[in-house]
N, C-alpha and C positions, 0 to 999 in steps of 0.2 A: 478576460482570461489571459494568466500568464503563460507565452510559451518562449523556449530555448530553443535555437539554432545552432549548429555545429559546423567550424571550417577547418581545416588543417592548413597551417603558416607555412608554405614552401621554403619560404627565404631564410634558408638557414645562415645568412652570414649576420642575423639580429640576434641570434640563439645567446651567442653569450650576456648579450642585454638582459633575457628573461630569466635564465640563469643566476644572475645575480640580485636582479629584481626580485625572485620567487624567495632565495635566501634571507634576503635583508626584509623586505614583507611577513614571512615567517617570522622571522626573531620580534619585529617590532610587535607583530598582533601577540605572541606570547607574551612579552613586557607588557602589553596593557592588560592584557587577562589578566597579570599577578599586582598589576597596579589597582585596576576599578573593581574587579570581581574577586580578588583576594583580599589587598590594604585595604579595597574599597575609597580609594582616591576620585575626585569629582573628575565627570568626562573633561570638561570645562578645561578646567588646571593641567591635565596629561592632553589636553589638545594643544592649547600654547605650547608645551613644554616640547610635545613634540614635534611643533614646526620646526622651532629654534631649533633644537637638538640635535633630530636626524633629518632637517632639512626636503621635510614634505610640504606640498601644501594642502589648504585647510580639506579640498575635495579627495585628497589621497587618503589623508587621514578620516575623513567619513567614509570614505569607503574601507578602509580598514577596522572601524568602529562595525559599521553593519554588516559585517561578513563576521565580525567574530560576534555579536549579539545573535544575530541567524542562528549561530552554532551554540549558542547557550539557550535560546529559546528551547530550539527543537531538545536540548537533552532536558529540560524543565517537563517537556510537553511527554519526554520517554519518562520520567519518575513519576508523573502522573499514572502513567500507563501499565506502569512497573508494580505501582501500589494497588492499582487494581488488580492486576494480573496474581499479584502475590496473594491477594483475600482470597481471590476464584481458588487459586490452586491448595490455597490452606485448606476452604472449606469442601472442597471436593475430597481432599487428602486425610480429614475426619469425617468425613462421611463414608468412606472407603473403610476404613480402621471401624468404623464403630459397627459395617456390616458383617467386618473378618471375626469380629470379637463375637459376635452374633450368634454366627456358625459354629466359631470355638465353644460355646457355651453348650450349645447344644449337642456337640461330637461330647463333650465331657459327660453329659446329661446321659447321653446315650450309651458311655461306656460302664454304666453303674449298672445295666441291667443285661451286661454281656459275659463271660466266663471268659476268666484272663488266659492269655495265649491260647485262644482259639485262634482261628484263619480269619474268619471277621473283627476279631477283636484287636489283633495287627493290624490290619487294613485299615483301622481306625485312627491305631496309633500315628501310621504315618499318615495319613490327611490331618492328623490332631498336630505334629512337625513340624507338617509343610506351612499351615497354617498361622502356627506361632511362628515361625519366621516370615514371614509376611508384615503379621502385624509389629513384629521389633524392625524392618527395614523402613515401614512407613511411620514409625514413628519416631526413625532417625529423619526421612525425610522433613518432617513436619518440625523438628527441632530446628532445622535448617532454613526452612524457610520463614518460620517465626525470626529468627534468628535474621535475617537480609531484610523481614519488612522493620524490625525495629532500626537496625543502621538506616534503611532507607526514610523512616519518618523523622527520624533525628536531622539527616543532612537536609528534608526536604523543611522542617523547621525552621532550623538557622538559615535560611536558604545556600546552602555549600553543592554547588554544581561542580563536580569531577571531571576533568577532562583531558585525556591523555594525546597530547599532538602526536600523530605518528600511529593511533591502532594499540591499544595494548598486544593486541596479537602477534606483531612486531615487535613489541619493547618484550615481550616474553622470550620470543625466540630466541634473545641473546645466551638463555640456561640453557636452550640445546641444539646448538649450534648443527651439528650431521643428520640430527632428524628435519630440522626446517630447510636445507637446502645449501648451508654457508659454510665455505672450508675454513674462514677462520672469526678472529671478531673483528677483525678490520675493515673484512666485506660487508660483516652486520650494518656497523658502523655507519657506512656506506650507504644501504639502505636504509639506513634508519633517519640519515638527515636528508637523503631525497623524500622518504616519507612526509616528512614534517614539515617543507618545503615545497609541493606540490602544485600549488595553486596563486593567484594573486588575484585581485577583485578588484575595478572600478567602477564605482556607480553613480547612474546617469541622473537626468532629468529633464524634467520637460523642457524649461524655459532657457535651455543652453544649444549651444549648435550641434545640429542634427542628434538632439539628442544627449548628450554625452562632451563636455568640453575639456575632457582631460583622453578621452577617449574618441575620437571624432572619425566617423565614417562617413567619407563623402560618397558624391552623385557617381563618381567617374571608379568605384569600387576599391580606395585606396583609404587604409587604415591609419589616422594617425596619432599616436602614441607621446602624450608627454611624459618627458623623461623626468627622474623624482631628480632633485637640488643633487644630493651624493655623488650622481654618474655621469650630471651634465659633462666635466671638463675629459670622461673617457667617452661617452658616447654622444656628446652634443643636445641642444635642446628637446628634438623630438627626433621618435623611429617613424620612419613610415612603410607602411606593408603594403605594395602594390598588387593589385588582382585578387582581391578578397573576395571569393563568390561562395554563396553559402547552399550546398548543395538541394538543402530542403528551406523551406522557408525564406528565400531573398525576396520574393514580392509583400509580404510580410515587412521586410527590413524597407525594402524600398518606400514603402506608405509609411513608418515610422517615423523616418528621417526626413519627409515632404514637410514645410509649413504648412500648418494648419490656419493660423489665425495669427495677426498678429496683437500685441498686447500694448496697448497705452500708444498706439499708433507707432510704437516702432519694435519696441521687443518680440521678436519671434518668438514662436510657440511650438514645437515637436513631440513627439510622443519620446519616452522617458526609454534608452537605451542601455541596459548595465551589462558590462563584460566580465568575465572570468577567463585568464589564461588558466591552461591546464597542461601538464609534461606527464606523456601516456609513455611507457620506453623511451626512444629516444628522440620525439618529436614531439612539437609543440602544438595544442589547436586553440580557438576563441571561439568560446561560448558568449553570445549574445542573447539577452532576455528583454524580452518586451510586451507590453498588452499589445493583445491582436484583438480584434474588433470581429464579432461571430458573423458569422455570412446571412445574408437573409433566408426565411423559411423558404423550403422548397415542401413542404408537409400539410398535409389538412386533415382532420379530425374524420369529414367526412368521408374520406376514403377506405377505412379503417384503421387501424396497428397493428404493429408488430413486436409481436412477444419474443423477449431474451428469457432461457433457461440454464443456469452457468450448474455447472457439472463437472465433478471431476472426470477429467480427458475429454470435454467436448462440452461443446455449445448445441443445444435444443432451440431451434430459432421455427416459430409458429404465426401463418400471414392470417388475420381475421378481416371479415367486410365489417363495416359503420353497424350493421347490427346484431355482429359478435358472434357471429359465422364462421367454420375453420374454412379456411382456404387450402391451403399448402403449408407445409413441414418439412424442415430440413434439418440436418444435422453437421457443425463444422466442428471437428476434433483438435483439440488443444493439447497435443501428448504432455504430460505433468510428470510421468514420473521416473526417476533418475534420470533427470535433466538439472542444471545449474540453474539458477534465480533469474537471469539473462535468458537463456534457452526458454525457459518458461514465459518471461516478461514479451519478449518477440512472438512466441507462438498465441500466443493469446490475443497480441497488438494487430494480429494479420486477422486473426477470426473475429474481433470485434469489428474490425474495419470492411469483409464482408458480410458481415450482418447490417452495417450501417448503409452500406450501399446498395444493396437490396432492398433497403428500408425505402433510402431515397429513389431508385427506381420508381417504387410503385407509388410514390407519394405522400409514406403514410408515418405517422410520428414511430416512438418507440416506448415500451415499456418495460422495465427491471425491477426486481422485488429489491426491499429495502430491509436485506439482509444482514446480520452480524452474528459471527460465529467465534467472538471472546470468549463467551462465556464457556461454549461446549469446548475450546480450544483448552481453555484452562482445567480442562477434567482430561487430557488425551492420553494419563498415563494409566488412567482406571476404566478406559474403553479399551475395547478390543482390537485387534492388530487393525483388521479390512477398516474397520470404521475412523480408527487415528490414524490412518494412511490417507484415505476420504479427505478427511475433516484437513489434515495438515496441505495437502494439492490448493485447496481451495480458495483462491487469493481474493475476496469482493470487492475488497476496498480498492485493489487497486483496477479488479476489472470494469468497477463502476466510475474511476477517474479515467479511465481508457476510454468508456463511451461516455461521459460527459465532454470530452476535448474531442472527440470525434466528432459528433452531433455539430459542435459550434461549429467546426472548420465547413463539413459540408451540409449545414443547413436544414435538419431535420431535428425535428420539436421531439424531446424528451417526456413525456407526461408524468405528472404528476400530483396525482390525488390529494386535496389538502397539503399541498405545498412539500410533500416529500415523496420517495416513491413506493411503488404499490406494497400494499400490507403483504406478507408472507405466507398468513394464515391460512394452512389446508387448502393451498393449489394443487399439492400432489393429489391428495385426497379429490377432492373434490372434480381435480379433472378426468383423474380414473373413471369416478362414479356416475359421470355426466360424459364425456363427453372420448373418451378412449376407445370405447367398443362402439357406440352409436356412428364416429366419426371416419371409424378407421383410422385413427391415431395412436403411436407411441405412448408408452407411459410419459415421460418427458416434455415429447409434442402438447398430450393432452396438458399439462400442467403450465406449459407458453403460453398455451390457448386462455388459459384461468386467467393470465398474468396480463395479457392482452386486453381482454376482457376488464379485466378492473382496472388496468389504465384508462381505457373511455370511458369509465364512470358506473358499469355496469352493476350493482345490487348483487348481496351475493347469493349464491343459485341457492333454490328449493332443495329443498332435502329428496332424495329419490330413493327410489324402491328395487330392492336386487334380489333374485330368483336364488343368487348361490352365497352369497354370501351372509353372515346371521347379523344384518344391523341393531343398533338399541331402536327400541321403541319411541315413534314421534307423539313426543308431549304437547302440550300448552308452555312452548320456552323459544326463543329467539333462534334465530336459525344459525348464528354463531354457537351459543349454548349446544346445538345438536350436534352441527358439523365436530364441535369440539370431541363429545362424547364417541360419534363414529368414529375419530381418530385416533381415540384410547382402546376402542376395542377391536381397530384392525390393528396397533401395533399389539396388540395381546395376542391375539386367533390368529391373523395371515399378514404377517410384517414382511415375510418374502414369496409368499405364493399366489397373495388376492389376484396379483396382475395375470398370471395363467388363468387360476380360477372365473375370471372378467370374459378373457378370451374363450375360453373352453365352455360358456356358457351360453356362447352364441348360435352354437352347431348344435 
């Protein structure tokens, strides 16, 4: 597993070094974008050209190569994601239209056999209105998006990756300069080439010292920096950074930068260290990345699991024994909304981290459903307010990379059923009906419990018998096949009341 550390550079009297490093870096990585990914010129031919030229050497320029590759992959890996997203929202977006037109047909239908300018017969008219305006808005939308998936199949064709240095959000704001914050275009200006300038990469490897030989962190916590051909005769061969200590993760760096082995009896061996300078306001930090090695199991099966239940504003966290027995239930709240992506990204880092420690307390692995909410995301303009409010909070991917790098750090087993994690299918269901009112458990709690459960491997439960509620009739059919069927017919009869109804039928 990859992880990033974070230092801030005290010594400002090197600033103007990265300053002009980040400029001249900048402009160069934009030259080869318009050289290999535009002309399409061979790596090969712009790496000589560029030693010579602007006086890199070959590891400056690989690392200038794969910091801007990074950045064309991942927008590759968004128009993948783009074009999916663009199908989901087409066909939701004619599905929507063909249900408006539905209704319209039948208000039409139904005004043939009303007397014109009555009081019902207006009342018609305007839902007949409202209606057709509806379906002409959604069917401008839908020209629209037809409209972005064909440019996007086109560039993704020819393979033409777009990429604006600097945020188009930026490069826009020069048309309105008093609404985005800038008295004049100078200041834009300003920002717009510290934008685009932002950052510098050097990248490591194993077989070099400590890691990194353009970038070299020694034993004694001092940073040393070669300086590119351009600036040796203002700033000399190398910078050196003294007292680099890196608030989270230095024993991490420290085991990095140890020899491991040596190679061919004399070449050392390191774990592979890559830096990123970055300019936050008006100071500088170093981002180091390196594989960290996962901590041993502190978990065992036999103890039992513990179940995650992710929620908008809160985590459902449920403790089971080895034979799938509720223990204990707790709740840790994730506030999600009108909060910044940050704000959210932190509150949820601190609740996944006690869940995990909790976990490791008592011993016992963890389990998380192997959720993905594309596709319902892709319909959230023809749901309802509460429910695209819900669905947009709800971030899995990245709550489920939050406790995969959690787990490794402090050593407790993730389960996972046939090599992914646990099915989703009718845990809510299923733990209301089994195991909410038997257990004294939350609707929530009951549904960790489900999740828990089928991470140890556990069969999915029998079909049960409820005094208040009108289940389908148990046939001769699989017990998924059922469970399915009872979930069709409480989202029909009691999609917001079953849970009272559960409760209320215990007294």
């Amino acid at each position: 597993m990859q992880a990033t550390y974070r230092a801030r550079i005290d010594e400002r009297v090197h600033y103007p070094y990265f300053d002009a490093m980040v400029e001249y870096f900048g402009r160069l990585e934009r030259k080869l974008f318009v050289g290999h990914y535009v002309r399409g010129a061979p790596v090969t031919e712009l790496k000589k050209r560029y030693i010579k030229e602007y006086r890199i050497t070959a590891r400056q320029f690989n690392s200038l190569n794969n910091s801007l590759s990074g950045k064309i992959e991942s927008i590759r890996e968004i128009q993948e994601y783009q074009e999916r997203d663009l199908l989901g929202r087409i066909a939701s977006t004619e599905k929507a239209i063909k249900e408006k037109e539905e209704k319209r047909d039948k208000i039409i239908k139904s005004l043939k056999k009303l007397q014109p300018r009555t009081e019902k017969w207006q009342e018609k008219i305007d839902r007949l209105k409202g209606i057709k305006f509806i379906i002409h808005q959604k069917k401008r939308r839908l020209r629209n998006l037809r409209q972005r998936l064909e440019n996007l199949s086109k560039d993704m064709a020819r393979g033409i990756v777009r990429i604006c240095f600097g945020t188009r959000k930026l490069f826009k704001a020069q048309h309105n300069l008093a609404a985005n914050g800038f008295k004049d275009h100078a200041e834009w200006v300003t920002a717009w080439r510290k934008a685009r300038s932002s950052s510098f990469f050097i990248l490591g490897s194993k077989d070099e010292t400590c890691g990194n030989q353009t970038c070299t962190y020694f034993r004694d916590n001092t940073l040393r920096i070669r300086v590119a051909g351009k600036f040796t005769k203002e700033f000399g061969r190398y910078i050196e950074l003294t007292g680099i200590v890196f608030p989270y993760g230095q024993e991490h760096l420290d085991r990095a930068r140890t020899v491991r082995r040596i190679v061919k009896g004399r070449k050392e061996c390191t774990a592979a260290i890559s830096y990123r300078f970055l300019r936050r306001g008006d100071s500088w930090y170093v981002h180091a990345t390196t594989e960290v090695e996962a901590s041993p199991l502190r978990t065992s099966r036999w103890n039992g699991a513990v179940g995650i239940d992710l929620n908008d504003d809160f985590l459902r966290v449920s403790d089971i024994d080895r034979f799938g027995n509720p223990l204990n239930e707790f709740e840790i709240p994730v506030p999600m909304r009108d909060r910044s992506k940050n704000q959210v990204k932190a509150a949820l880092g601190e609740a996944v981290k006690k869940a995990v420690l909790y976990a490791k307390e008592r011993g016992k692995p963890i389990a998380i459903e192997n959720l993905d909410f594309a596709k319902k995301k892709q319909a959230l303009r023809e749901s309802g307010t509460k429910h695209a409010r819900m669905l947009s909070g709800l971030t899995y991917r990245q709550f489920r990379m939050m406790v995969e790098s959690c787990i490794l750090r402090e050593g407790v087993e993730l389960l996972k059923p046939d090599g992914k994690n646990v099915d989703p299918f009718a845990t809510s269901v299923i733990g209301q009906l089994k195991f909410m009112v038997r257990y004294g458990l939350s609707s929530h709690g009951s549904a960790a419990c489900v999740i828990a459960r089928r991470g140890l491997g556990f069969k999915l439960e029998k079909a049960t018998k409820s005094s208040v509620l009108k289940l389908p009739e148990r046939k001769r059919t699989s017990r998924r096949n059922y469970w399915l069927r009872v979930s069709n017919r409480l989202k029909k009869t009691h999609f917001s009341d079953r849970v009272a109804l559960l409760y209320a039928d215990r007294f």
